[in-house]
C-alpha positions as a Markdown table, in Angstrom:
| # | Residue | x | y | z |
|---|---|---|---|---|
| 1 | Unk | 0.0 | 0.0 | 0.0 |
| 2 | Unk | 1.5 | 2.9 | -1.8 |
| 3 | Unk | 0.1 | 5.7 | 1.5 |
| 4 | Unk | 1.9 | 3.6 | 4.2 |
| 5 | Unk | 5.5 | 3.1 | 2.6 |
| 6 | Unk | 6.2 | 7.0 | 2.7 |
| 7 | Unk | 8.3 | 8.0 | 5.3 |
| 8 | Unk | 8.8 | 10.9 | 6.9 |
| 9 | Unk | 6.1 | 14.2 | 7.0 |
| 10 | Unk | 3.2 | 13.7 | 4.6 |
| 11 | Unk | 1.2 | 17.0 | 3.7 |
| 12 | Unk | -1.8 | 15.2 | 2.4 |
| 13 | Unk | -2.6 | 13.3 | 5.4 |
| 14 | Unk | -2.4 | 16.4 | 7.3 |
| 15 | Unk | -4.2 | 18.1 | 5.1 |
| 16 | Unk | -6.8 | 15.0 | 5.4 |
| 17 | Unk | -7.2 | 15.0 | 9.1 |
| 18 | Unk | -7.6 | 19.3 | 9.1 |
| 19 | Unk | -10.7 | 18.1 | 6.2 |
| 20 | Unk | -12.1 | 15.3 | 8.2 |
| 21 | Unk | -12.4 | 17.7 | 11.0 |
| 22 | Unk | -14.5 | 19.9 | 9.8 |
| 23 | Unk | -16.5 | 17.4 | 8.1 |
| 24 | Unk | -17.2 | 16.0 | 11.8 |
| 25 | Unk | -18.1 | 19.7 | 12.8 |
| 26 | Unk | -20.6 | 20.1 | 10.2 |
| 27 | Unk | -22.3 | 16.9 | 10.9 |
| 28 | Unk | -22.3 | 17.6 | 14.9 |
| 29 | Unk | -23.6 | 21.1 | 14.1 |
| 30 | Unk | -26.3 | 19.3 | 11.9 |
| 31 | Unk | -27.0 | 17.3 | 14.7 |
| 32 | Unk | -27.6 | 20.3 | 16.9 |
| 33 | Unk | -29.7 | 22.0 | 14.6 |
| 34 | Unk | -31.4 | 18.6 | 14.7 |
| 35 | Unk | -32.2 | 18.5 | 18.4 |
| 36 | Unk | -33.0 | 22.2 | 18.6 |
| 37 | Unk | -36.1 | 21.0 | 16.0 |
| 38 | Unk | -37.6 | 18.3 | 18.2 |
| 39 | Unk | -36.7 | 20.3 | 20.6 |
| 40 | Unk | -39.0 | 23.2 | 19.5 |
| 41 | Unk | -36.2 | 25.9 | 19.9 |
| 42 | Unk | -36.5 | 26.7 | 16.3 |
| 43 | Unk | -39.0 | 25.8 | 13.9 |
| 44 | Unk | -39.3 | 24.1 | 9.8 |
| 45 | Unk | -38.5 | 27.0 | 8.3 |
| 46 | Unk | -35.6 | 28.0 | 9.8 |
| 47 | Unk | -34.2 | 24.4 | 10.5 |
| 48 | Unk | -34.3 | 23.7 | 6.7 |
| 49 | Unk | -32.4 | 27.1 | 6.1 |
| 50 | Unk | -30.0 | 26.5 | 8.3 |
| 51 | Unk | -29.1 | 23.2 | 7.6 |
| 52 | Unk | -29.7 | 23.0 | 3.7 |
| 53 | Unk | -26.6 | 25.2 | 3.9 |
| 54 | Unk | -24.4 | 22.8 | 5.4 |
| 55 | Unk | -25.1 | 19.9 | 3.2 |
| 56 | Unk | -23.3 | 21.2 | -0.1 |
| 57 | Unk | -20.0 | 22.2 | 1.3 |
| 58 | Unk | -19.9 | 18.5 | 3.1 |
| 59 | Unk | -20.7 | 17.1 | -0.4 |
| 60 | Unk | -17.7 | 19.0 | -2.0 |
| 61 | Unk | -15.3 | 18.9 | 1.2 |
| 62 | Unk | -15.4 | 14.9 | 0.6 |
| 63 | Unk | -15.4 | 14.8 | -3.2 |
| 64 | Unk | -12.4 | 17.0 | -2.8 |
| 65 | Unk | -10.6 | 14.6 | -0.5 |
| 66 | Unk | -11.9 | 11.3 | -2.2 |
| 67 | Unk | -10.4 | 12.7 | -6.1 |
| 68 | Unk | -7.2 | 14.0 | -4.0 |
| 69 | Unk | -6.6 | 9.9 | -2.7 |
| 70 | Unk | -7.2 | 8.7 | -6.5 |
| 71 | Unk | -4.7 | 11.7 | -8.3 |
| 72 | Unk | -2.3 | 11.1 | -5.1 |
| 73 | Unk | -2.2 | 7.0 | -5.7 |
| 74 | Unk | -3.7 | 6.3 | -2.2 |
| 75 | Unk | -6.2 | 3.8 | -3.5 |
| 76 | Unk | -6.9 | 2.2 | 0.0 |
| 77 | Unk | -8.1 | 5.7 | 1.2 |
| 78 | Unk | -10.1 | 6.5 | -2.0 |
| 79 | Unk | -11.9 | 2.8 | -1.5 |
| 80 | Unk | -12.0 | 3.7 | 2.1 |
| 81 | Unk | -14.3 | 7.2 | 0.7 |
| 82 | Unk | -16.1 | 5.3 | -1.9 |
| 83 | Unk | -19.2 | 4.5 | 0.0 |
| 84 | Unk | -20.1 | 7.8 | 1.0 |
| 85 | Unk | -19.2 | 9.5 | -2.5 |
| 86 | Unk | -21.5 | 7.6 | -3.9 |
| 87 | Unk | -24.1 | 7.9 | -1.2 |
| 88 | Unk | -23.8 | 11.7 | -1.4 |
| 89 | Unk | -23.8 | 11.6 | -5.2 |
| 90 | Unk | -26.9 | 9.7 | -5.8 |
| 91 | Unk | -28.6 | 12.2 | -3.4 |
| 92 | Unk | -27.3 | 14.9 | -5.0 |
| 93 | Unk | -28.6 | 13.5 | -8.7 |
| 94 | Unk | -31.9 | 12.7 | -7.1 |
| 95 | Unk | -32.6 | 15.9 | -5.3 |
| 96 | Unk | -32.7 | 14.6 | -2.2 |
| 97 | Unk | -29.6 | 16.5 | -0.4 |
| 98 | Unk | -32.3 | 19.7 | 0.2 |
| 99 | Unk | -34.4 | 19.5 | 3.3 |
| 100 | Unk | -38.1 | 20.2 | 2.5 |
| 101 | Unk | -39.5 | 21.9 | 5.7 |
| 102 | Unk | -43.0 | 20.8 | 5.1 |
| 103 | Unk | -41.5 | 17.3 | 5.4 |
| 104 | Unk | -39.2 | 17.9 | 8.0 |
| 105 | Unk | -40.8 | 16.4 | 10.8 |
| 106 | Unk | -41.7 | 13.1 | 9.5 |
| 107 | Unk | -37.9 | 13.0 | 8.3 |
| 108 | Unk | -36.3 | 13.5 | 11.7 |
| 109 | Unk | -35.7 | 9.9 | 13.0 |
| 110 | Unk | -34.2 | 8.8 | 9.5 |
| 111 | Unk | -32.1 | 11.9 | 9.2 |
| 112 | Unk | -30.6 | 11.5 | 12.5 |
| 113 | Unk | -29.4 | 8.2 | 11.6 |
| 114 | Unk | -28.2 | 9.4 | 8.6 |
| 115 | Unk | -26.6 | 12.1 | 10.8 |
| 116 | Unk | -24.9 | 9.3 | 13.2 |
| 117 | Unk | -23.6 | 7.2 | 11.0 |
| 118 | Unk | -21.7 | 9.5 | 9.0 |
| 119 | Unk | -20.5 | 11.0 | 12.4 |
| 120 | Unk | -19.4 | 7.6 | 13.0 |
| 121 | Unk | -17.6 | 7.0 | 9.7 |
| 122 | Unk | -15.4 | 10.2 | 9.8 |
| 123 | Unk | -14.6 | 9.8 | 12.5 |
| 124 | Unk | -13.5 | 6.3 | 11.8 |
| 125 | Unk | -11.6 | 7.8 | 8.6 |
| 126 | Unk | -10.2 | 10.6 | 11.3 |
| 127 | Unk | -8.6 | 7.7 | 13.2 |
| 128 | Unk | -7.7 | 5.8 | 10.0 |
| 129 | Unk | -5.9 | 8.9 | 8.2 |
| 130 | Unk | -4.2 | 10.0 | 11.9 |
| 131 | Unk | -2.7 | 6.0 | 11.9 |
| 132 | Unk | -1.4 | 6.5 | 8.9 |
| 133 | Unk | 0.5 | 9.8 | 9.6 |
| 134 | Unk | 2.0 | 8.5 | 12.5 |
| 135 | Unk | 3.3 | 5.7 | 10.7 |
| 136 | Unk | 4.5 | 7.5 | 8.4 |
| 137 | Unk | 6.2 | 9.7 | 10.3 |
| 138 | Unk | 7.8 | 6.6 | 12.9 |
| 139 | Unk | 8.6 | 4.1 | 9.9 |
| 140 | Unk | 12.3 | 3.9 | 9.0 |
């Protein structure tokens, strides 16, 4: 595996871990926004604003990040990112990326799990790309 025979420094995987962060910020912030709705703090409207601008830059942070791994040769990481490219991209093609605020509330349930598991997959890539720094950076 051509990502864990590089010794020494490697900007990408730095540059990865900085990425994944924020993805994991977006999704907890979702999350909030999420429990302020069923929490009645804010209502449709404003939930669907809110939040309908965090899903597009999320789409394009990890697009970014999964065509970086294929130009950079670090097939393992780009299969690694596969699964949620192509979740993100058949939302995107369907039209289902936008929250509908007239729908919102029969939605919640589903779109928290959504919301979890991709919490829990970056941050499973987070702990996957920070491995492979440090071995990078101990290997001979």
């Amino acid at each position: 595996m051509y990502e864990l025979s590089t010794p020494g420094f490697d900007i990408t995987i730095c540059f990865s871990l900085l990425g994944v962060g924020g993805l994991i910020a977006l999704i907890v912030i979702q999350l909030l926004l999420l429990t302020d709705l069923e929490g009645n703090d804010i209502n449709s409207i404003e939930f669907s604003r809110r939040i309908n601008k965090l899903i597009l830059p999320e789409y394009i942070v990890q697009a970014v990040f999964s065509v970086w791994f294929l130009i950079t040769f670090r097939f393992f990481l780009f299969l690694l990112n596969t699964p949620v490219l192509v979740y993100h991209y058949l939302r995107y093609s369907k039209g289902l990326h936008k929250v509908d605020p007239t729908k919102v509330y029969q939605m919640t349930s589903k779109f928290g799990n959504h919301l979890m598991l991709k919490l829990v997959f970056y941050m499973v890539m987070f702990f996957v790309y920070l491995f492979v720094l440090l071995f990078n950076l101990f290997s001979e």
